[in-house]
N, C-alpha and C positions, 0 to 999 in steps of 0.2 A: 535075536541077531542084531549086532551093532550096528547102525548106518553110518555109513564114511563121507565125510563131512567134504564135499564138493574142491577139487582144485581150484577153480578161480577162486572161490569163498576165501583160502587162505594166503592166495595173494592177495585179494583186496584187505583181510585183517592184517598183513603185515604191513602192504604201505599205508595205511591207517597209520598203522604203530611207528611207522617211518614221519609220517608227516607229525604226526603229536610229538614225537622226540625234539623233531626240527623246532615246530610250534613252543614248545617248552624252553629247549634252549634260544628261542629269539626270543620269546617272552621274556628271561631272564637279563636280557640284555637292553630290553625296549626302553626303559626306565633313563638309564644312560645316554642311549642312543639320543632320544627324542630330546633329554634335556641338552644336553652336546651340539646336535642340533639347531635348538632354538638360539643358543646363548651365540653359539657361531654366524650364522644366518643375523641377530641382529647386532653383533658387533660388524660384521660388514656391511651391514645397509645403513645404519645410522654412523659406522666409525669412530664408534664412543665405548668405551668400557658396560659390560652387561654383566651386572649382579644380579642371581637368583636363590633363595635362601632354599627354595623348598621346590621338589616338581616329583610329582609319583604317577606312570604310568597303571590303568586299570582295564584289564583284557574280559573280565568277565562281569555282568552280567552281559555287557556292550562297552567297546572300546572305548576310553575316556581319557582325559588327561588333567590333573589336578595342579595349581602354582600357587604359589604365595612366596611376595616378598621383591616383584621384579623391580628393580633399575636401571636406568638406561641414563647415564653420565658421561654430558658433552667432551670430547675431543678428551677422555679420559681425567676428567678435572675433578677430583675426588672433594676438593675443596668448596667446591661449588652447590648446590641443590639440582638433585636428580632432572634432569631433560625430562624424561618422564617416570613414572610412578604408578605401579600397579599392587594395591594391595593381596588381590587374588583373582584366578581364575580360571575358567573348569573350559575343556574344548573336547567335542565329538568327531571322533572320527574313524574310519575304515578299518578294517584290521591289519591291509596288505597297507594300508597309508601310514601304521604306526612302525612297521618292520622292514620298513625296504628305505633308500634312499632313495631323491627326497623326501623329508617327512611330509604327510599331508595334511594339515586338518580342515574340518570341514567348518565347524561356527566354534569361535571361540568367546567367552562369556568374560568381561575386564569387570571386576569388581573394585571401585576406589579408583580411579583412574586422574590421574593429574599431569595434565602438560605444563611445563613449566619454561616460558622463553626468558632469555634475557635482553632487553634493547638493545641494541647494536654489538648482538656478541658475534663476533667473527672467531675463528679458529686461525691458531698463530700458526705463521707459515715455518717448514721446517723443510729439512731435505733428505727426506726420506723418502721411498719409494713412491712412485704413484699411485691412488688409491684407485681398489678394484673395483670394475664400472659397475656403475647401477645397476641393482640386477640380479649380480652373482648371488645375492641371498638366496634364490628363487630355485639355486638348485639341490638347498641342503632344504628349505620348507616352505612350506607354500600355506598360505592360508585362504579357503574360499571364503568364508564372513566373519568378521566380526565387529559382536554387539556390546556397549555399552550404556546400558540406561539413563545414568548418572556419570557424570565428569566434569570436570573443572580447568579451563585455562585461565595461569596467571602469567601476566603478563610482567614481567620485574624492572625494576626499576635499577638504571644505577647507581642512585643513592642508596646504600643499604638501610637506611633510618626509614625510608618510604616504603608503604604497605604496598605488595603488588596489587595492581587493576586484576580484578578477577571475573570473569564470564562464565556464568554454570552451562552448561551442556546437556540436553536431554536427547534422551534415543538416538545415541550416533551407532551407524551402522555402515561400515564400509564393506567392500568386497574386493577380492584378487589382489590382499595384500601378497607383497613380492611381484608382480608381475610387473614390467620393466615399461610398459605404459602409464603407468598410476593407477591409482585406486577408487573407483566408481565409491561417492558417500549421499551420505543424506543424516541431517538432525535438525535439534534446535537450538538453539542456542540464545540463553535470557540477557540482552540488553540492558544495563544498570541507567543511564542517561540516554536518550529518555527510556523510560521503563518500558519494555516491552519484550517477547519474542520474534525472535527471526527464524525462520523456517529456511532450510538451504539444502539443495543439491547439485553435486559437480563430481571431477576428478581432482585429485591428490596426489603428486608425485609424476614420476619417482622420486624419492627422498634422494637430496643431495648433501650427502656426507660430510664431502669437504668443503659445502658453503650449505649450511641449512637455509639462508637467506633467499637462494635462487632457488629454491623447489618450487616446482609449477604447480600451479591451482587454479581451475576455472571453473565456474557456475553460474546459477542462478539464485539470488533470493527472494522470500515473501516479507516484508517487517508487517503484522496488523497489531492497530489498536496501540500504538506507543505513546506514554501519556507524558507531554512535553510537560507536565507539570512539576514532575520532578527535576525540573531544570529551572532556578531562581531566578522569578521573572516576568514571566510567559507560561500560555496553557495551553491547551487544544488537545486531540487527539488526530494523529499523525501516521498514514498508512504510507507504508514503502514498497517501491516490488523495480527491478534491474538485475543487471549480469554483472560477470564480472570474472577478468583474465589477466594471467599475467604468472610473478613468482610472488614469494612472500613478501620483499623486502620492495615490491612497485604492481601494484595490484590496478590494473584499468578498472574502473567502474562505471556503468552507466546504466541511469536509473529515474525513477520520478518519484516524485510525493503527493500526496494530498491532504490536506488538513483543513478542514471546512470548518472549524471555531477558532483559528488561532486568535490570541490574545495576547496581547503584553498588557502587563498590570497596572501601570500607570493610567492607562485609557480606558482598561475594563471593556472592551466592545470587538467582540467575537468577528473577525474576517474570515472570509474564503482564500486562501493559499494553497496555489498548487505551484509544482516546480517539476522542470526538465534538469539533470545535471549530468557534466562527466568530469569525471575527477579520479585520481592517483593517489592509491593507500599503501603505507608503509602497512604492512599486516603483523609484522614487528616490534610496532611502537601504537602504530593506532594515526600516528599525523597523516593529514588529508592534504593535498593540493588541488584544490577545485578550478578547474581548466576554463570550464565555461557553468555559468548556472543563470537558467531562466527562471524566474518567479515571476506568476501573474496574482497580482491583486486585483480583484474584478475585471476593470479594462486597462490595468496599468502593467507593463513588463518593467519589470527589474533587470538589468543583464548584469552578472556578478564574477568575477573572477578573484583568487585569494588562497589561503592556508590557514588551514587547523589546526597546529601543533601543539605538542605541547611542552605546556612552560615550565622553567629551569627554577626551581626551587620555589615554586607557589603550585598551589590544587588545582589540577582543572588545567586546560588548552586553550591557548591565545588565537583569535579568529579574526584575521585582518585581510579583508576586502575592498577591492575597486569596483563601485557599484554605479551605474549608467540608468537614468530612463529619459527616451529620447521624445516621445511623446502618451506621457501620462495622462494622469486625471489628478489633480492636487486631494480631491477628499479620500480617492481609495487612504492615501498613504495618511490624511491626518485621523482616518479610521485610528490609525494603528497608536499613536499618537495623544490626540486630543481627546478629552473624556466629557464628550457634549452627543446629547439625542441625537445631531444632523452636524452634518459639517461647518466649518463654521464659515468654509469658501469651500467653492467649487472654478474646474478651469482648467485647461489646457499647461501640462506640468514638461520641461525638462531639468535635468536633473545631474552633476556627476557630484559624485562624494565620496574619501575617502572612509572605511568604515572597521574602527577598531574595537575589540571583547576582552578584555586580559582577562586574563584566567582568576582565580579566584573566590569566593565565596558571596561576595555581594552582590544585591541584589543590580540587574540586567542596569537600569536608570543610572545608579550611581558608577558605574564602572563603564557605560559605553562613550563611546568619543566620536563623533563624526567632524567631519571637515570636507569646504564641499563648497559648489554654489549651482543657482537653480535660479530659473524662469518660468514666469508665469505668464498667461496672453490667454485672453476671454476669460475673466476672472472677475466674480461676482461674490459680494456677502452672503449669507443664509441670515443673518439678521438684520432684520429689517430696521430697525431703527439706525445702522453701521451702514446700511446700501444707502438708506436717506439722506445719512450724513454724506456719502461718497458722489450719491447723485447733486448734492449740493454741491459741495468744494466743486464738479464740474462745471455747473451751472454758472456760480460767483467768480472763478477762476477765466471763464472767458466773458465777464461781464454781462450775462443775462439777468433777469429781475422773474422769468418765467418759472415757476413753480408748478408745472406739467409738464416737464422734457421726459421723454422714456430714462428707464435705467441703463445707469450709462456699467460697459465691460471696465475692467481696470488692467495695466501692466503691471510686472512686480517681477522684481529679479535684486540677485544681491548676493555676497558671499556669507557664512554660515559656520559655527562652529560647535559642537556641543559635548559638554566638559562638566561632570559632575550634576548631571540633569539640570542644567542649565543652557539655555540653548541663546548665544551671542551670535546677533545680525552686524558689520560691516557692509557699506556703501548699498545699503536697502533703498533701490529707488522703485517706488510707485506714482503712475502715472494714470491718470483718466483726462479724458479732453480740456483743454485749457488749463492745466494743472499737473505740477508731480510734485511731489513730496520725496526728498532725501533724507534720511534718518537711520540713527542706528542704536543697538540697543540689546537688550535682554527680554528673555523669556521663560521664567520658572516655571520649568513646566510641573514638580508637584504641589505652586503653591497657586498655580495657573494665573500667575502674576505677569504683567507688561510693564517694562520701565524703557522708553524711547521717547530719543531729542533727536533734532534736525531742522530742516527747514523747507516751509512750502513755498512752490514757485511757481505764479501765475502771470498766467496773458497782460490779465487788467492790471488796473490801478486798483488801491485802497477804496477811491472816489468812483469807482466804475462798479465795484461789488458791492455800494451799497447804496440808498435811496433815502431823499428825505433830511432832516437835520445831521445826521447821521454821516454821509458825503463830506457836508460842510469839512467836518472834525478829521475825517478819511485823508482830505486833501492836508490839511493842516501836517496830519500825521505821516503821510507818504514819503518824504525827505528821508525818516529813520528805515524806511523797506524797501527804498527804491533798489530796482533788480538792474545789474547793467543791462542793456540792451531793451529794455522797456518791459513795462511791468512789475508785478511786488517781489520780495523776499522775505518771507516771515518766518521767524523762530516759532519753534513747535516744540510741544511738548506731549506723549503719550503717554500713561499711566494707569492702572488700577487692576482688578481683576478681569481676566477674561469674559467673562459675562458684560460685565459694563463698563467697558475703559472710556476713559475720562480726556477728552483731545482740547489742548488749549493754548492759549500764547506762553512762549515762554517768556513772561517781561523780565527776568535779570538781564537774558540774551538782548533783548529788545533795545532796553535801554541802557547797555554795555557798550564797550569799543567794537568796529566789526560788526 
């Protein structure tokens, strides 16, 4: 006897066979749809022409979605190099997300991935409709993650002859691209000067079409371990960690450093630098304007203000600063400086200088420029034999004969210039009791060479600093140093290596006109 095969049974096999029909013919169509789709969805969110060579939807074993070949070319400019660049890429997703509008997918995987900006490109203005608000991509597709391991932003230049700056990209991983808040990310990204990775997370967007420039961006980053040695010059290793808000084209930043060996090579002698800054980034060009920036060298603050840009037909970005220290320490800064075991003076430092970098490939010495002047007060040698001499000129200068007076402090101030590592004093006056010395002069600093003239100006007489036969000849000679208003005026002469400069009369001066 045949058994008769249940009524519901064969409703449920027919709408079976009803939904596989359906199933079959969207499937036939998915392929289209999805690329249609995408190409739509990112011609209105970026506003630029989207080229895709290749896109094959795959329904079985699990929903999938296969690309190669994408383009994305700014404000339709064919002439140009793709905005961005995608060699290939594979995305998982739902099976009601691949056949219904909007498309959905869930991670999509960018294989070859390159951004490419151009410095100051703006999108020419035209009068055409108004472009459709931020957003509207979001209702043809949606993407919940995607990852890319490897990618590449170049940053272009517009000289065409010039290589673009290029920054590689590790593990970037955004989320709810399309969604009209922006896009939650997190990566790495490898620092070429100084050498290092930055670790960064924030939001992205929404992307703005008709000014890529004003798209919003904010976050946090980590820099560790950047080796300032890759910067001609100076060495150390330099940790960064700050936020930072704003659009592409005026990025707020604020952030600190630390770098516990910095060096500059001329002096070889590893300092402590830390710094507090906030500053304003073109994230389109790379130039900085530094608002405010504190640097402490041991007990000395820096306070700095200035820009980093960069420069028009030479390598590299020009760094010109207004730098303040209102009460220093003169050794923190001849640390940096001078290339001796100990300082060679210690003492109560102020300080303002102009402070310029041009860009270029030489090294830090021969290309920095300062200009500036600075005061000294409680200022002492570290060589002893330099204090002996300094405790003397006070001693003979208010006419003593005592050879036990304490060490005496000295003043020191004067304007400053420094031009091809050479470093030129104007109206250098130094002062200790009964005595100052006016001079002016040079100081090589890589061949640690002093060449300075001037004149010392004391209390006494010729005949009052000194004793013995000696007076007699003093008195004789005083007519040629007599100081107006009482007292000598003596030609001076400085010279020799920083080690053991060599202080003496200048007789051409002496026995000259004047």
């Amino acid at each position: 006897m045949r058994r008769r095969v249940p009524r519901f049974a064969l409703v449920a096999l027919i709408l079976i066979g009803v939904v596989i029909a359906i199933l079959g013919s969207r499937m036939s169509r998915a392929t289209p749809h999805v690329r249609d789709a995408t190409i739509s969805a990112l011609e209105e969110r970026f506003h630029s022409q989207v080229d895709l060579e290749s896109l094959q939807v795959s329904i079985f074993p699990r929903p999938e979605v296969y690309g190669a070949g994408l383009n994305v070319r700014f404000d339709r400019q064919t002439n140009r190099i793709p905005m961005i660049r995608v060699d290939s890429f594979t995305a998982s997703a739902g099976l009601w997300g691949l056949l219904i509008s909007p498309v959905r997918l869930r991670t999509v995987h960018l294989d070859g991935l390159v951004v490419s900006l151009q410095t100051g490109l703006r999108r020419e203005p035209r009068a055409a409709a108004s472009p459709a608000p931020s957003g509207r991509a979001s209702r043809r597709l949606l993407v919940d993650e995607i990852v890319a391991r490897a990618a590449r932003l170049e940053i272009m230049s517009r000289d065409p002859g010039k290589l673009p700056r290029v920054f590689e990209i590790h593990d970037l991983v955004m989320h709810d691209l399309g969604d009209t808040a922006g896009s939650d990310f997190r990566a790495t990204v490898t620092n070429w000067k100084p050498r290092g990775n930055v670790t960064t997370a924030g939001t992205f967007g929404p992307w703005r079409g008709d000014e890529p420039r004003q798209t919003p961006i904010r976050g946090k980053y980590d820099f560790k371990s950047a080796d300032l040695n890759t910067i001609k010059g100076i060495a150390g290793m330099l940790t960064s960690t700050g936020e930072y808000n704003g659009v592409l084209e005026r990025i707020q930043v604020t952030g600190e450093t630390n770098t516990p060996d910095f060096t500059i090579d001329v002096a070889g002698q590893p300092v402590s630098l830390n710094t507090k800054f906030q500053a304003v980034v073109d994230g389109t060009s790379g130039d900085t304007w530094l608002e405010r920036v504190e640097a402490r060298l041991s007990e000395t603050l820096l306070v700095a203000r200035g820009a980093v840009v960069r420069a028009k037909d030479v390598k590299g970005r020009r760094v010109s600063l207004d730098v303040r220290i209102d009460d220093g320490r003169i050794e923190d800064v001849l640390r940096l400086a001078v290339k001796a075991a100990k300082p060679i003076m210690t003492g109560r430092m102020r300080l303002e200088t102009t402070f310029l970098l041009p860009a270029g490939d030489q090294d830090v010495l021969d290309k920095l420029e300062l200009t500036g002047a600075f005061s000294l007060n409680e200022a002492r040698f570290s060589n002893i034999n330099v204090q002996q001499r300094i405790n003397t000129l006070s001693r003979r200068g208010k006419g003593e004969v005592d050879d036990n007076s304490p060490s005496v402090v000295s003043r020191l101030s004067g304007r400053f210039a420094l031009r091809a590592g050479v470093l030129t004093f104007e109206n250098l006056t130094f002062g200790v009791p009964g005595a100052v010395v006016q001079i002016a002069g040079r100081y090589d600093l890589r061949r640690e060479a002093l060449d300075f003239r001037g004149h010392l100006l004391t209390e006494a007489t010729l005949a009052e600093m000194t004793t013995g036969p000696k007076a007699l000849l003093a008195h004789i000679a005083q007519p040629f140093f007599r100081r107006p208003g009482g007292g000598s005026k003596i030609p001076i002469v400085i010279h020799g290596p920083r080690s053991q400069p060599a202080f003496g009369l200048d007789v051409k001066r002496a026995l000259g006109p004047g």
